[in-house]
MDTraj code that builds the backbone (N, CA, C; nanometers):
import mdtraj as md
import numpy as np

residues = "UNK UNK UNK UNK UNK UNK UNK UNK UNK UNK UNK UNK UNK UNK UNK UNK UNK UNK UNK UNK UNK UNK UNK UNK UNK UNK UNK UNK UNK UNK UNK UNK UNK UNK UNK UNK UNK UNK UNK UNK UNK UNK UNK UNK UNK UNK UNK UNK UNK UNK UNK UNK UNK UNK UNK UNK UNK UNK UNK UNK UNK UNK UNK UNK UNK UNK UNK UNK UNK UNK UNK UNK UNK UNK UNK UNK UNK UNK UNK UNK UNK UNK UNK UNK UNK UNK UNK UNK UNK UNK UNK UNK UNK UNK UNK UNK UNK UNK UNK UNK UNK UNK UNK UNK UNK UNK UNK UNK UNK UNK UNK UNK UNK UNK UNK UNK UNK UNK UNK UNK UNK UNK UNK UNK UNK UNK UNK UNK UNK UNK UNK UNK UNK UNK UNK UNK UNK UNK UNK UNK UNK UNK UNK UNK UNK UNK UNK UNK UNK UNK UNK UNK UNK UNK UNK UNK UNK UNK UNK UNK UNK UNK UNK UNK UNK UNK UNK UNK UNK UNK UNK UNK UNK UNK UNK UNK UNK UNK UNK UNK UNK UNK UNK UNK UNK UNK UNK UNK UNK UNK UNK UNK UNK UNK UNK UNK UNK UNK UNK UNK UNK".split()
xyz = np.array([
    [-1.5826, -0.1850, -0.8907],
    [-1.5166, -0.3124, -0.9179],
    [-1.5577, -0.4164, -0.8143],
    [-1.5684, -0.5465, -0.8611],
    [-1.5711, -0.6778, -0.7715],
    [-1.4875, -0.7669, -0.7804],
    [-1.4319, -0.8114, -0.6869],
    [-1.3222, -0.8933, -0.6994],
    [-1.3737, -1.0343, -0.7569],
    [-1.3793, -1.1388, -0.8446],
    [-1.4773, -1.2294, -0.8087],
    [-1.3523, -1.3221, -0.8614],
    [-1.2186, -1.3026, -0.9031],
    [-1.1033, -1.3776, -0.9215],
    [-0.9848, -1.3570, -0.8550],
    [-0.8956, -1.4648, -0.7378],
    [-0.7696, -1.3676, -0.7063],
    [-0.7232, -1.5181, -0.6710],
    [-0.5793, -1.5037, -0.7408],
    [-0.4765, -1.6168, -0.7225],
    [-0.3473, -1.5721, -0.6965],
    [-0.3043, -1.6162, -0.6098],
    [-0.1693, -1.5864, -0.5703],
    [-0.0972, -1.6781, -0.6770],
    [0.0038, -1.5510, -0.7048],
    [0.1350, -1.6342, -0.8117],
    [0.2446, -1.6873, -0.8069],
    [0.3164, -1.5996, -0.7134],
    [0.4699, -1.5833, -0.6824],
    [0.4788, -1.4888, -0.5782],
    [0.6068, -1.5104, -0.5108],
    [0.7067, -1.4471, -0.4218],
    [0.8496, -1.3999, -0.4998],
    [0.8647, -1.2398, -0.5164],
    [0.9956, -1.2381, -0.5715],
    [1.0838, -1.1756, -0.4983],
    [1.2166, -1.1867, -0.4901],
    [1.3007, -1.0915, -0.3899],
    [1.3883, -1.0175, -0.4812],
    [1.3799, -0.9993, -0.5901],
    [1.4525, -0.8929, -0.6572],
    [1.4048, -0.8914, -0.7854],
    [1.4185, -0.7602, -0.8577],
    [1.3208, -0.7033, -0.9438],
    [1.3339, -0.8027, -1.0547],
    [1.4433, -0.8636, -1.0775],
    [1.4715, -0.9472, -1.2220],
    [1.3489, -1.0853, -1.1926],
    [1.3520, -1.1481, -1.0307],
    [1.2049, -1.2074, -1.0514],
    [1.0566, -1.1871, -1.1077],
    [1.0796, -1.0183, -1.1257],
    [0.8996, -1.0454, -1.1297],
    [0.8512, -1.1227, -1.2677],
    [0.6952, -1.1088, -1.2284],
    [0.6524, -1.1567, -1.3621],
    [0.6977, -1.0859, -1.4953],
    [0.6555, -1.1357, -1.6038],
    [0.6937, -1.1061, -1.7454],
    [0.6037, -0.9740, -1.7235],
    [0.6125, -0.8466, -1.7553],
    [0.5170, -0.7062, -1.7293],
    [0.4225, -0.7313, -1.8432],
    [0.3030, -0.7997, -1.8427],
    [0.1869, -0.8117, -1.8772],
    [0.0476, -0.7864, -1.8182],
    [0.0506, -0.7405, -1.7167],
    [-0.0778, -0.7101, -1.6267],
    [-0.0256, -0.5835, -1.5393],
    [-0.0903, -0.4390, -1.4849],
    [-0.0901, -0.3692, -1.4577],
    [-0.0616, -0.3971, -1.3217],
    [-0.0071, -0.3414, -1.2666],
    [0.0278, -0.3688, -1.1189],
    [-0.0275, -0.2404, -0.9628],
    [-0.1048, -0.3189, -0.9084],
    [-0.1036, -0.1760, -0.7694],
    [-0.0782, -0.2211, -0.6496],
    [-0.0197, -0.1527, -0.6300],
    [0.1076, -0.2128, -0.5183],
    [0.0576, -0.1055, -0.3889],
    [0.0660, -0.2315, -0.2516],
    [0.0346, -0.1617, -0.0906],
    [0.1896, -0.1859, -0.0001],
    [0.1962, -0.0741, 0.0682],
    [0.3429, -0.0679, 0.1070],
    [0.2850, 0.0349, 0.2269],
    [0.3289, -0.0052, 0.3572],
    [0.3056, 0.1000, 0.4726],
    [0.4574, 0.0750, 0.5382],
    [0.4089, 0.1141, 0.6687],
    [0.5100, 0.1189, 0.8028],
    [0.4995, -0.0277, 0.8270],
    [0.5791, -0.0990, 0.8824],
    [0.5839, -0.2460, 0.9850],
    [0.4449, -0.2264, 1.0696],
    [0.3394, -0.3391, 1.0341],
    [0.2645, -0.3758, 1.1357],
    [0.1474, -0.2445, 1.1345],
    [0.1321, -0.1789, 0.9704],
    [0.0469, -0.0897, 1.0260],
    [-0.1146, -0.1816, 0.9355],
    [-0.1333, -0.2551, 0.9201],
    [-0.2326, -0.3850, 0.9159],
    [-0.2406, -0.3672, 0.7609],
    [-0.1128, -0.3991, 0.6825],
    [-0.1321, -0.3953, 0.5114],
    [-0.2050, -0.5604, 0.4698],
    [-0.1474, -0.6370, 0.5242],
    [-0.2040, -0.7925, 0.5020],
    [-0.3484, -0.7986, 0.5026],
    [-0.3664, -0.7146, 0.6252],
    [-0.5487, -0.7266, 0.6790],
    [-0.6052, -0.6784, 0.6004],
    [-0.5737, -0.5651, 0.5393],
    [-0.6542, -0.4729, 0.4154],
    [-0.6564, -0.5577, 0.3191],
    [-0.5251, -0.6061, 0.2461],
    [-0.5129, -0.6579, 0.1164],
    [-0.6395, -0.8004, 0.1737],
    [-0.6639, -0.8585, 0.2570],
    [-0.7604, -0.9581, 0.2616],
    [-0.8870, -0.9072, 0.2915],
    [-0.8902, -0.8046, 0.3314],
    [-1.0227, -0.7471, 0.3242],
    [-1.0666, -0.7186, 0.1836],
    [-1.0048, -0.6211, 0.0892],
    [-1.0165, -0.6152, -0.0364],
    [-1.0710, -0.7539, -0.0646],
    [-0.9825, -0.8433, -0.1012],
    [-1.0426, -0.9268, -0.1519],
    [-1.1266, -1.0545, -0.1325],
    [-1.1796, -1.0082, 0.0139],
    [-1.2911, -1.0768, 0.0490],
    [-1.2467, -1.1942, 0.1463],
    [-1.0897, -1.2357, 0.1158],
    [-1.0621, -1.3750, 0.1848],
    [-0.9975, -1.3420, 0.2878],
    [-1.0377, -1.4620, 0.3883],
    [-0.9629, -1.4503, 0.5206],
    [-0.8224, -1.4661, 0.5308],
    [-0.7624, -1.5414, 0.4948],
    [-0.5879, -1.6025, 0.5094],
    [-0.5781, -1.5858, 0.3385],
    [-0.5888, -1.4755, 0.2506],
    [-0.4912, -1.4902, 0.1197],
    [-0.3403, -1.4177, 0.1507],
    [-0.3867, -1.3069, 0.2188],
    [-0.2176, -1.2514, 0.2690],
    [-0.2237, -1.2973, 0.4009],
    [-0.0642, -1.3574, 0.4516],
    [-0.0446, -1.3880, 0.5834],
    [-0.0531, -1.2479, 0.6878],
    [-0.1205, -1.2563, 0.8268],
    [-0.1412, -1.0845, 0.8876],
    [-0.0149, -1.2217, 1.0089],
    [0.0653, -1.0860, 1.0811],
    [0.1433, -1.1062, 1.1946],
    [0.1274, -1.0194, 1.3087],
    [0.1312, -1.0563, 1.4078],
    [0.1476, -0.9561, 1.5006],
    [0.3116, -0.9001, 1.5417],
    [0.3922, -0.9772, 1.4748],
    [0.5661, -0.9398, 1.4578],
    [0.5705, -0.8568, 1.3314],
    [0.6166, -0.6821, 1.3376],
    [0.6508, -0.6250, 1.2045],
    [0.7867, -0.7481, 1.1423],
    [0.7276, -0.6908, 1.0132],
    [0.8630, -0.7592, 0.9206],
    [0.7611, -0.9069, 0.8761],
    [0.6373, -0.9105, 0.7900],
    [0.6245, -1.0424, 0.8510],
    [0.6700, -1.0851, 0.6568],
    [0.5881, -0.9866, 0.6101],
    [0.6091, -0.9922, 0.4443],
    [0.7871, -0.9312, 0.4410],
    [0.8210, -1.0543, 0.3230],
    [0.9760, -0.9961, 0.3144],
    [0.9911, -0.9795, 0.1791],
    [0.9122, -1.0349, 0.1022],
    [0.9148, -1.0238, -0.0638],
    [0.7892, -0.9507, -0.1308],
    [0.8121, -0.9080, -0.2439],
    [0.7304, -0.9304, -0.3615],
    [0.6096, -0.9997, -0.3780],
    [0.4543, -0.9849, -0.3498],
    [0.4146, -1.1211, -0.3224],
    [0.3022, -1.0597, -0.4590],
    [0.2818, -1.1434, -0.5387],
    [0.1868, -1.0861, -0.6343],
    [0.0629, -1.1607, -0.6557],
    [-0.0072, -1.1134, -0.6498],
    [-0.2230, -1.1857, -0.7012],
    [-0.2518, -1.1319, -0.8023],
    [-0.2869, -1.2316, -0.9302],
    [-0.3204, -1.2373, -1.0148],
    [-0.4829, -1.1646, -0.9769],
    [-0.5423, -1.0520, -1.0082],
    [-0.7120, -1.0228, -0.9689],
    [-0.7857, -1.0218, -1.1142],
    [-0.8945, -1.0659, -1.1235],
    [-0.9717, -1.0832, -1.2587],
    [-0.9087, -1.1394, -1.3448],
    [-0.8121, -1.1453, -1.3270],
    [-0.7047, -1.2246, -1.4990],
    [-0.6797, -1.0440, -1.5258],
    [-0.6895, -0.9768, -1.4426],
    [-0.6775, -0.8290, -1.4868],
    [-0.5395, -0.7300, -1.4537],
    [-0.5296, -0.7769, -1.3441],
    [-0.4399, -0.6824, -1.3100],
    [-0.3637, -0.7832, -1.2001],
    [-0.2278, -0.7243, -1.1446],
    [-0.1555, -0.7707, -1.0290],
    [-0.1826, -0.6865, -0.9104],
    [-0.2198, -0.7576, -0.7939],
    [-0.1949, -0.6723, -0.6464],
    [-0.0796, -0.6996, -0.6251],
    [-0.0405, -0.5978, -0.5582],
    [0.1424, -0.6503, -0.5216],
    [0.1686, -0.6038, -0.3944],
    [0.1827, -0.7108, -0.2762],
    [0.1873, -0.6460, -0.1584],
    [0.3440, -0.6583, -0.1111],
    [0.3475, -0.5655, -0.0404],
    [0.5654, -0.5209, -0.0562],
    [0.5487, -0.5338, 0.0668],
    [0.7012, -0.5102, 0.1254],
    [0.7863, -0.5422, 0.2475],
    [0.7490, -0.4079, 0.2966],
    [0.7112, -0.4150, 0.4556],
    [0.7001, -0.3141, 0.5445],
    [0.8587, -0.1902, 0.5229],
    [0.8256, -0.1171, 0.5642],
    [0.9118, -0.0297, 0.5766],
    [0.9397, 0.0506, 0.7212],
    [1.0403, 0.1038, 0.8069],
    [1.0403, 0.0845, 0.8868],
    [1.1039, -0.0189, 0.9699],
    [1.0558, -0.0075, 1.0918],
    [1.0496, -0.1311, 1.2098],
    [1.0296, -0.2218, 1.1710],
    [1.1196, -0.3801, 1.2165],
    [1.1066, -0.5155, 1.1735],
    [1.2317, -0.5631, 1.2573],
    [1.2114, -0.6345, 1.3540],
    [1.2716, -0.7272, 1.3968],
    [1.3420, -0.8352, 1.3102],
    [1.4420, -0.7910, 1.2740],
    [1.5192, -0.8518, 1.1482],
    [1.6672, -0.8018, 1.1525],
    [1.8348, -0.8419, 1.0879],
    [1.9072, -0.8067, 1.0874],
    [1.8961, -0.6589, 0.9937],
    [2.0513, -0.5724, 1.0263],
    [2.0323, -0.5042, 0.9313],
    [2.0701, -0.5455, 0.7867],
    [2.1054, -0.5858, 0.7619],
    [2.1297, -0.7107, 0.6313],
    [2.0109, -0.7167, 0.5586],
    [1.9376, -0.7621, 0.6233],
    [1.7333, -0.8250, 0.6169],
    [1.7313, -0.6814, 0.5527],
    [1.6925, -0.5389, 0.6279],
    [1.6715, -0.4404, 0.6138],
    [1.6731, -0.3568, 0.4839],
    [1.8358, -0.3782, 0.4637],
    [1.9294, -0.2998, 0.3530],
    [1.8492, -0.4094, 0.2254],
    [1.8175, -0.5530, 0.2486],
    [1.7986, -0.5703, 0.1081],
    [1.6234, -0.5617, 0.1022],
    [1.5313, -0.5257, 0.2138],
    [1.3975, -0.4639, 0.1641],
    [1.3903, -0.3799, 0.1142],
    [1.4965, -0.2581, 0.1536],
    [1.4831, -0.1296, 0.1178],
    [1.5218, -0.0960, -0.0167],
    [1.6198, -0.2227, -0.0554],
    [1.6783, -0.2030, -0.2130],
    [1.5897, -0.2778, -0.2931],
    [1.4789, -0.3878, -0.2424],
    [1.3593, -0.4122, -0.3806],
    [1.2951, -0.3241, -0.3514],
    [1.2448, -0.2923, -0.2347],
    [1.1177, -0.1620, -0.2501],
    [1.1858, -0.0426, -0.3607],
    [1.2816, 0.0181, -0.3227],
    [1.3025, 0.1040, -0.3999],
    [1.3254, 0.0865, -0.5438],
    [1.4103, -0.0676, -0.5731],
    [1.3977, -0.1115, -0.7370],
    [1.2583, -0.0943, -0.7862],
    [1.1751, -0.1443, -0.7474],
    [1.0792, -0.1899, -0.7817],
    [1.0004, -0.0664, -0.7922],
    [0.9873, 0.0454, -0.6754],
    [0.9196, 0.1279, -0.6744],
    [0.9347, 0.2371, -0.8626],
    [1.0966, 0.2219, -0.8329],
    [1.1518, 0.3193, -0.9529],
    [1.1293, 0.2660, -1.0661],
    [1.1793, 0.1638, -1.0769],
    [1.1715, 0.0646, -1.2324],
    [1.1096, 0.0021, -1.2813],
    [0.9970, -0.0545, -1.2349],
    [0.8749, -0.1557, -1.2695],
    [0.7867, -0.0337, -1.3506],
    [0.7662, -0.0729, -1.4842],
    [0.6816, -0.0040, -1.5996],
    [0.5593, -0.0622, -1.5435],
    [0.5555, -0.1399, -1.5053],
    [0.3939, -0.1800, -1.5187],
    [0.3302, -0.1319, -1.3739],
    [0.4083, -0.0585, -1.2888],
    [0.3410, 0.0044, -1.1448],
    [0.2790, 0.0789, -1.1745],
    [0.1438, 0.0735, -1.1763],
    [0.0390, 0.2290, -1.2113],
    [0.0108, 0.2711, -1.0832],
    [-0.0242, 0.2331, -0.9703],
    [-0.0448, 0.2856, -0.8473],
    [0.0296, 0.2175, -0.7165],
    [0.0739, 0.3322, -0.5958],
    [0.1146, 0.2676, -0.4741],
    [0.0162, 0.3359, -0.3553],
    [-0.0477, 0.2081, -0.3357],
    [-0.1138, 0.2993, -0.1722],
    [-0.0331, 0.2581, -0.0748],
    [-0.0114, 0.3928, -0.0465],
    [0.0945, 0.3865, 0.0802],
    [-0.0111, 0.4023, 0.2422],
    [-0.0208, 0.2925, 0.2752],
    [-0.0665, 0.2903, 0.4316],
    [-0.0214, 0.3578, 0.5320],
    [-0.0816, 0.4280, 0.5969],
    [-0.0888, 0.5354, 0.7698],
    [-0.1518, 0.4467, 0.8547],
    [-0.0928, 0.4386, 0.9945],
    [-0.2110, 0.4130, 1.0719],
    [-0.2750, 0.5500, 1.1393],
    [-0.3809, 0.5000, 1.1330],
    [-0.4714, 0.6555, 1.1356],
    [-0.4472, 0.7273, 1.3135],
    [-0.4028, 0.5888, 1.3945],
    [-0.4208, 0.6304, 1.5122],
    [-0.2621, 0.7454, 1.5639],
    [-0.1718, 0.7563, 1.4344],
    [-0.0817, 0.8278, 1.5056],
    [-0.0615, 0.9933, 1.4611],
    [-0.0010, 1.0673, 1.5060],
    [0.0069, 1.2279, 1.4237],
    [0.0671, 1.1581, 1.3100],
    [0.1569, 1.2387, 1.2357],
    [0.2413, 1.2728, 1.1093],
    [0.3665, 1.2080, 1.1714],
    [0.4403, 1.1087, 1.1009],
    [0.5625, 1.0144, 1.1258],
    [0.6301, 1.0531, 1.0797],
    [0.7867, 1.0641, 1.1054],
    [0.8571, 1.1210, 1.0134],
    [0.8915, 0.9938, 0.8901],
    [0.8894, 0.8768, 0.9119],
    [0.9207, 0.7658, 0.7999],
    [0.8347, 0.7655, 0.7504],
    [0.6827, 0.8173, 0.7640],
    [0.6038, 0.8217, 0.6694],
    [0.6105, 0.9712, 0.5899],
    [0.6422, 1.0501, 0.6059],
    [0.6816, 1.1966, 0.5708],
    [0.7619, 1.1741, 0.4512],
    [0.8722, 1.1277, 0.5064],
    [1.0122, 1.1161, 0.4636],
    [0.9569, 1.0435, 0.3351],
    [0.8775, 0.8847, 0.3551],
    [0.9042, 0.8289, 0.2480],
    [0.7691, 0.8807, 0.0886],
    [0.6859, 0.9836, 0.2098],
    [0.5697, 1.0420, 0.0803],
    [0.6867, 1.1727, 0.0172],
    [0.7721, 1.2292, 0.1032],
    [0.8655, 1.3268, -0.0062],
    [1.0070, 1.2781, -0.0839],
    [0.9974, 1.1260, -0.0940],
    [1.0663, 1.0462, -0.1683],
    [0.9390, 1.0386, -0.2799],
    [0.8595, 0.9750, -0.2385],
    [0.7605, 0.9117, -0.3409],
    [0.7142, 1.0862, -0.4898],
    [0.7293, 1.1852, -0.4108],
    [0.6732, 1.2838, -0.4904],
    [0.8089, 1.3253, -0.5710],
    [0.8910, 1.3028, -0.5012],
    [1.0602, 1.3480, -0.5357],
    [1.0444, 1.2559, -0.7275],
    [1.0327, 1.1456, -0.6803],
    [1.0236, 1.0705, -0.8142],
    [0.9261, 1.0697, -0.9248],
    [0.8436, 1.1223, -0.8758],
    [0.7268, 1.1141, -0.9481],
    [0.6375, 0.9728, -0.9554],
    [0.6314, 0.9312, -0.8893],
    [0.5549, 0.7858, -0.8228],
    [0.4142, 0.8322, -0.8109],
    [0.3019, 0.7784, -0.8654],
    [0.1403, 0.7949, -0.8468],
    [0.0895, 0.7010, -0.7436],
    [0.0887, 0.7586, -0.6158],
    [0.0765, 0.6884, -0.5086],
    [-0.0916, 0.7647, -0.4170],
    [-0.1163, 0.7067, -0.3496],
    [-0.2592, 0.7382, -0.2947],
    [-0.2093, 0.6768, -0.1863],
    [-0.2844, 0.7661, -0.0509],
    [-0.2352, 0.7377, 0.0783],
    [-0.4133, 0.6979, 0.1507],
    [-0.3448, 0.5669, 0.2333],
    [-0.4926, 0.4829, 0.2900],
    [-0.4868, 0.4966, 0.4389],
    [-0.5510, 0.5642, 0.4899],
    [-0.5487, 0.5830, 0.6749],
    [-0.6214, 0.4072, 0.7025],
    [-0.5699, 0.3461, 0.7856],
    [-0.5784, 0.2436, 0.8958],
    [-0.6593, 0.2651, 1.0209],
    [-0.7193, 0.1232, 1.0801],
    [-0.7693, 0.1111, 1.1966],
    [-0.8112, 0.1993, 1.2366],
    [-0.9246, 0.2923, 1.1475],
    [-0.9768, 0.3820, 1.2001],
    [-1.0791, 0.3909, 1.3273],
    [-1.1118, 0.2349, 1.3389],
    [-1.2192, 0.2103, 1.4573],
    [-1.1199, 0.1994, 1.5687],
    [-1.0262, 0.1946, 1.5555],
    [-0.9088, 0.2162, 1.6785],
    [-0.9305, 0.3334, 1.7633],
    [-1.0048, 0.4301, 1.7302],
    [-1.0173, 0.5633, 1.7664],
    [-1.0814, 0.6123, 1.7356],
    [-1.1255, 0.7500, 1.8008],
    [-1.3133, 0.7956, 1.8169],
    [-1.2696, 0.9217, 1.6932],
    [-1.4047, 0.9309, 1.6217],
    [-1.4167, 1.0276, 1.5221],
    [-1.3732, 1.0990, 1.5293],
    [-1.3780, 1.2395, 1.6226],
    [-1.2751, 1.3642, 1.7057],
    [-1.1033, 1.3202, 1.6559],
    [-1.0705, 1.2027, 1.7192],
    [-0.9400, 1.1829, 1.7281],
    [-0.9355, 1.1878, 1.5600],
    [-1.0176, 1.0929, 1.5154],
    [-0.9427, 1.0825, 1.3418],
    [-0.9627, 1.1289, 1.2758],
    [-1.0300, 1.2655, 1.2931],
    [-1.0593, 1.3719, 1.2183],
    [-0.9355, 1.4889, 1.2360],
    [-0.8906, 1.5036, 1.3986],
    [-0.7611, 1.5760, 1.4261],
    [-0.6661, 1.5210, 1.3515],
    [-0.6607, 1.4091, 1.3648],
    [-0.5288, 1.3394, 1.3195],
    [-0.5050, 1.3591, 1.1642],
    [-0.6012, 1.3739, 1.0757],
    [-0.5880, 1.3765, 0.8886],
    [-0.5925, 1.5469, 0.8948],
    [-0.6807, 1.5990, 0.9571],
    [-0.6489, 1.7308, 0.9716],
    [-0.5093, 1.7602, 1.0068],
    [-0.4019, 1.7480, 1.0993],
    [-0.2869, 1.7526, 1.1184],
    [-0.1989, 1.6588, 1.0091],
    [-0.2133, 1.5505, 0.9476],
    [-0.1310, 1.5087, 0.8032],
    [-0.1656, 1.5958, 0.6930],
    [-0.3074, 1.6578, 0.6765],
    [-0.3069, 1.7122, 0.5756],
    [-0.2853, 1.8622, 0.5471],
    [-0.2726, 1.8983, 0.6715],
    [-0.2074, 2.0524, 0.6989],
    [-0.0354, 2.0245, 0.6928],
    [0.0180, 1.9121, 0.7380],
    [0.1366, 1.9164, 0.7304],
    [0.2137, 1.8597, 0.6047],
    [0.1241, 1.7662, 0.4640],
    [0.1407, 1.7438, 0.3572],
    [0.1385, 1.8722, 0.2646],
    [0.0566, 1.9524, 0.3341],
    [0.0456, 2.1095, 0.2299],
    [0.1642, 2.2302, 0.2595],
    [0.2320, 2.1823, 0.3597],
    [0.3350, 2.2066, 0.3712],
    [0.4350, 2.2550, 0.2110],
    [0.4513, 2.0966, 0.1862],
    [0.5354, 2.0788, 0.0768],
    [0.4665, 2.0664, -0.0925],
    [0.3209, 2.0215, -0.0204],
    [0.2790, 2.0047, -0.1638],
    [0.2015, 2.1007, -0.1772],
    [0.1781, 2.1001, -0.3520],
    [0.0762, 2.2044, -0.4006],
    [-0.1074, 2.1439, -0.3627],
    [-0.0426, 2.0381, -0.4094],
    [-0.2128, 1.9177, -0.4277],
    [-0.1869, 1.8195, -0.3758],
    [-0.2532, 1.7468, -0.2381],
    [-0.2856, 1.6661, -0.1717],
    [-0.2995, 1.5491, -0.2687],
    [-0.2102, 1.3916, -0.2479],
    [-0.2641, 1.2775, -0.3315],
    [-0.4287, 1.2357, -0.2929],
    [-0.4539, 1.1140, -0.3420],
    [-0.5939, 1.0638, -0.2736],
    [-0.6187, 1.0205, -0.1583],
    [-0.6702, 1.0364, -0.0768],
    [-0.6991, 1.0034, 0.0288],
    [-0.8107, 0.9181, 0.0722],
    [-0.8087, 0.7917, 0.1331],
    [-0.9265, 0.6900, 0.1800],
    [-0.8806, 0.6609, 0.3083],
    [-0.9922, 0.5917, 0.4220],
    [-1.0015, 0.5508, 0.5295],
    [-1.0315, 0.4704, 0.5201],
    [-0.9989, 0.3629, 0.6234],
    [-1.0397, 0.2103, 0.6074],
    [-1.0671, 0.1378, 0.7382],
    [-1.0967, 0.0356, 0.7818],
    [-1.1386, -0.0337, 0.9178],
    [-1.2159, -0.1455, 0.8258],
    [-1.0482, -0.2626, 0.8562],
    [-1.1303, -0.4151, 0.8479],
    [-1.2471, -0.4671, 0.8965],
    [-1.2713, -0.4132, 1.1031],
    [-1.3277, -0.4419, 1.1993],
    [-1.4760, -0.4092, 1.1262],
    [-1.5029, -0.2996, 1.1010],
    [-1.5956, -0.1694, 1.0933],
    [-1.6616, -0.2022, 0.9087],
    [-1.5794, -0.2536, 0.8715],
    [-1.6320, -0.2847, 0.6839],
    [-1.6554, -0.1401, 0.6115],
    [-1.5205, -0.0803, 0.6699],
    [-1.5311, 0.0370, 0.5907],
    [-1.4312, 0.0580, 0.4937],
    [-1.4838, 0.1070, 0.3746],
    [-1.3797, 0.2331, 0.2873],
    [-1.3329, 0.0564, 0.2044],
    [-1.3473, -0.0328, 0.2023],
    [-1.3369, -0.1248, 0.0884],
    [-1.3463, -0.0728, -0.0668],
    [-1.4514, -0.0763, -0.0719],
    [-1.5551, -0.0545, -0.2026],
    [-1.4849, 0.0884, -0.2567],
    [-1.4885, 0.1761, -0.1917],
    [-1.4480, 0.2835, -0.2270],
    [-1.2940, 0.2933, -0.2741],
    [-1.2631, 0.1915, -0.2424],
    [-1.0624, 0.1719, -0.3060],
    [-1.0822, 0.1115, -0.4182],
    [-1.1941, -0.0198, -0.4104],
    [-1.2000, -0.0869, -0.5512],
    [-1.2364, -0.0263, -0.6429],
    [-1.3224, 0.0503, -0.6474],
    [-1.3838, 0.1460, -0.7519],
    [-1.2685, 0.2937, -0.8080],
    [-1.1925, 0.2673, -0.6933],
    [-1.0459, 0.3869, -0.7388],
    [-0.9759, 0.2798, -0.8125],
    [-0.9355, 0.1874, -0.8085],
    [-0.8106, 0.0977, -0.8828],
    [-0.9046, 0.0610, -0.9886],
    [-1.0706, 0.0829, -1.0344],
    [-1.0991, 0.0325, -1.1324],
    [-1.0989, 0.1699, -1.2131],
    [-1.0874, 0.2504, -1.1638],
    [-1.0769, 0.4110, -1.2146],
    [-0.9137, 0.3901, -1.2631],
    [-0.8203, 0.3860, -1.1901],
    [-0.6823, 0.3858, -1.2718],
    [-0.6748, 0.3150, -1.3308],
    [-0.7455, 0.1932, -1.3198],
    [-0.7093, 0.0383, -1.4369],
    [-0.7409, 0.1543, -1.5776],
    [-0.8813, 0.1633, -1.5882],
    [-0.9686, 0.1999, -1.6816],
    [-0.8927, 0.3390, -1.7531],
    [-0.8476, 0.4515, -1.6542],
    [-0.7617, 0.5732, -1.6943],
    [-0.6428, 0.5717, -1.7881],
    [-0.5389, 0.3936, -1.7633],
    [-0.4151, 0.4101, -1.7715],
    [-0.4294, 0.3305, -1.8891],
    [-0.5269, 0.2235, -1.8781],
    [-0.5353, 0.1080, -2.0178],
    [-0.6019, 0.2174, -2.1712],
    [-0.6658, 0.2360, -2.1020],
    [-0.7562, 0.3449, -2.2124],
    [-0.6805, 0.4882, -2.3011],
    [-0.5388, 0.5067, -2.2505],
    [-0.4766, 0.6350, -2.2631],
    [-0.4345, 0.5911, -2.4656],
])
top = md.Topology()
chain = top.add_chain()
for i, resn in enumerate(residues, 1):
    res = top.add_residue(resn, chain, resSeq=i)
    for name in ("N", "CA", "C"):
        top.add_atom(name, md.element.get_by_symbol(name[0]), res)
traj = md.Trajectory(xyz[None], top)
């Protein structure tokens, strides 16, 4: 896939905003501050289409891009850490989860790691929510140039020994580095694989 169309549409803060469900949706959702903005603008080539912060909490809504006239990107509220009330908190956690459960038109969630840490328990926790429901989610390791090959090879070796734990079959797995211009291409060509899998059924 090539991106060669992307318009931002809307900001929604609760599920009754979204768009009318006419375009397929794949939605990026990590930890606070583990660089989801930077990816989603790497994907699509532009520098400032998602705002990046160095404060977690920076995305608080729903933010959706129209891509090709094809599909919706949908980049969600950190999860986790965010310098925010708990108020702020309680109502991210209740669109992420609306949205996660109820939106027909969600065909995929890549859920972001940063590659530089072991196994989190909020990231644990929220991949044995995500399987609990039956959610088709694919997990994207981060800032892999943050750290030397050795390290980020231990480190997926230790998530993926500790994902087999519970699961039978490992979801998909990609690596990425904005810095480095890696593992792009290789996500686009997966979301043109589910576009193509889910429209075609």
């Amino acid at each position: 896939m090539q991106i060669t169309t992307i318009e931002f549409k809307q900001s929604v803060a609760t599920l009754e905003q979204c768009p009318v469900a006419k375009f397929p949706e794949i939605a990026f959702i990590g930890r606070s501050n583990v660089g989801k903005s930077s990816l989603i603008n790497f994907l699509a080539n532009r520098k400032e289409l998602a705002k990046t912060s160095q404060t977690p909490g920076k995305t608080q809504t729903l933010n959706y891009y129209l891509v090709n006239n094809r599909w919706y990107l949908v980049d969600m509220p950190g999860y986790g850490y965010a310098r925010t009330s708990r108020k702020n908190r309680f109502g991210w956690e209740l669109l992420i989860k609306n949205y996660i459960l109820k939106r027909e038109t969600l065909y995929n969630l890549f859920l972001l790691v940063d590659s530089r840490h072991e196994p989190l328990a909020t990231d644990l926790d929220f991949i044995q929510w995500l399987g609990e429901n039956r959610i088709p989610f694919t997990i994207v390791f981060t800032k892999i140039d943050k750290i030397s090959a050795t390290q980020l090879n231990k480190n997926l070796v230790k998530y993926k020994n500790r994902l087999l734990q519970d699961w039978e079959e490992l979801p998909p797995i990609f690596s990425t580095s904005v810095i480095a211009n890696h593992g792009r291409q290789e996500i686009l060509n997966y979301i043109d694989y589910i576009l193509d899998a889910t429209t075609n059924k």
